[in-house]
C-alpha positions in Angstrom: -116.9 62.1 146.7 -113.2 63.3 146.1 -111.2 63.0 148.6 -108.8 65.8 150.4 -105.3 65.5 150.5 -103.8 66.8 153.4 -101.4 69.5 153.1 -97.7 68.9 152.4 -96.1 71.7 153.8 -96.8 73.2 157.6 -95.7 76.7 158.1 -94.8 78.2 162.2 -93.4 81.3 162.1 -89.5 81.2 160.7 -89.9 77.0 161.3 -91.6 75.4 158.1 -92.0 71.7 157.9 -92.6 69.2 154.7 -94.5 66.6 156.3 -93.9 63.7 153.7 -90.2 64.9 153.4 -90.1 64.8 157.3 -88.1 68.2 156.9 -87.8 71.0 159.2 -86.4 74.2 158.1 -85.5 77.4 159.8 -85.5 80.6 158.1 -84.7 78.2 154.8 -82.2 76.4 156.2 -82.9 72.3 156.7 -82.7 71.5 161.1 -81.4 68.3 160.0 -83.8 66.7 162.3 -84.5 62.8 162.9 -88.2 61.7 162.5 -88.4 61.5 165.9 -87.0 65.4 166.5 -89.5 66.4 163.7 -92.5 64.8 165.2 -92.3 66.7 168.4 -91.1 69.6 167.1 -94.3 69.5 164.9 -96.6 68.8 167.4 -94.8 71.4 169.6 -95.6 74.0 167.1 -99.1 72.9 166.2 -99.3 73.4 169.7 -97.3 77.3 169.7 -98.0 78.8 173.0 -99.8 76.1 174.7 -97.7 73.6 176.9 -97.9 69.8 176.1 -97.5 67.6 178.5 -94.5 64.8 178.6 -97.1 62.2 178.9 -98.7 63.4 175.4 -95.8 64.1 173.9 -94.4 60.7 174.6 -97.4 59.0 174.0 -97.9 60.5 170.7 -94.3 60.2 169.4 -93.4 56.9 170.9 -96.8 55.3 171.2 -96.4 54.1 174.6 -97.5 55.5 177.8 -94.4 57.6 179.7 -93.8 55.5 182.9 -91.5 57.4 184.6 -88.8 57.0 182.5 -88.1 61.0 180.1 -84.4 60.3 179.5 -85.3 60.1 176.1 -87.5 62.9 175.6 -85.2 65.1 177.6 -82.2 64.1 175.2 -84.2 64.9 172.5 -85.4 68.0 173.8 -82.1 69.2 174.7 -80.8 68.6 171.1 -83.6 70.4 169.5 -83.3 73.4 171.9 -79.6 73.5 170.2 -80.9 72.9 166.9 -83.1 75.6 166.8 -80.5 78.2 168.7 -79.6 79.8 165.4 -83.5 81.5 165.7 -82.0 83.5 169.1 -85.2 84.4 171.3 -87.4 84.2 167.9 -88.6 80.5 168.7 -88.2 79.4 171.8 -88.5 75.5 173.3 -88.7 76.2 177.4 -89.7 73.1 179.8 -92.6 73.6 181.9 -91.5 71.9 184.9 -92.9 69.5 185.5 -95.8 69.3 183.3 -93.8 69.7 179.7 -93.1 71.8 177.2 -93.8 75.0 174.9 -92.8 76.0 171.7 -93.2 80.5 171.8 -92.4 81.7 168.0 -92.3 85.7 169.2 
């Protein structure tokens, strides 16, 4: 039985990610992101239009249950929002307070 290889490359709107590469690109041009920034980001848009929880989020990416403590995932929320400001209102990262957050590609 031959096996599938999953796809390299992930496409959301303007964002487009190389999942071996760990690369995120908007409108061609590389986000620069850490693996960290691209794994939420990616989940964030397999997710577009849906909100994720924190707890997921943080359970998924750090692969330990929240606690109480976000710092982190704020931080890294807040840097991706500026990463991704050169899109204007054509992808949007917006907190769902308090639940978590959604990624809108209009």
């Amino acid at each position: 039985m031959k096996r599938m290889k999953p796809a390299d490359t992930f496409t959301c709107g303007p964002l487009t990610f190389q999942m071996t590469a760990c690369t995120a690109c908007l409108d061609g041009a590389d986000l620069m992101l850490t693996v960290k920034e691209f794994s939420v980001l990616l989940l964030l848009a397999q997710n577009e239009g849906k909100m994720v929880s924190k707890e997921t989020i943080f359970e998924t990416i750090w692969g330990q249950p929240l606690n109480g403590n976000s710092q982190a995932l704020y931080a890294m929320v807040a840097r991706l929002k500026r990463k991704l400001e050169t899109a204007g209102d054509a992808v949007l990262l917006n907190a769902i307070r308090p639940e978590g957050y959604r990624l809108t590609i209009r």
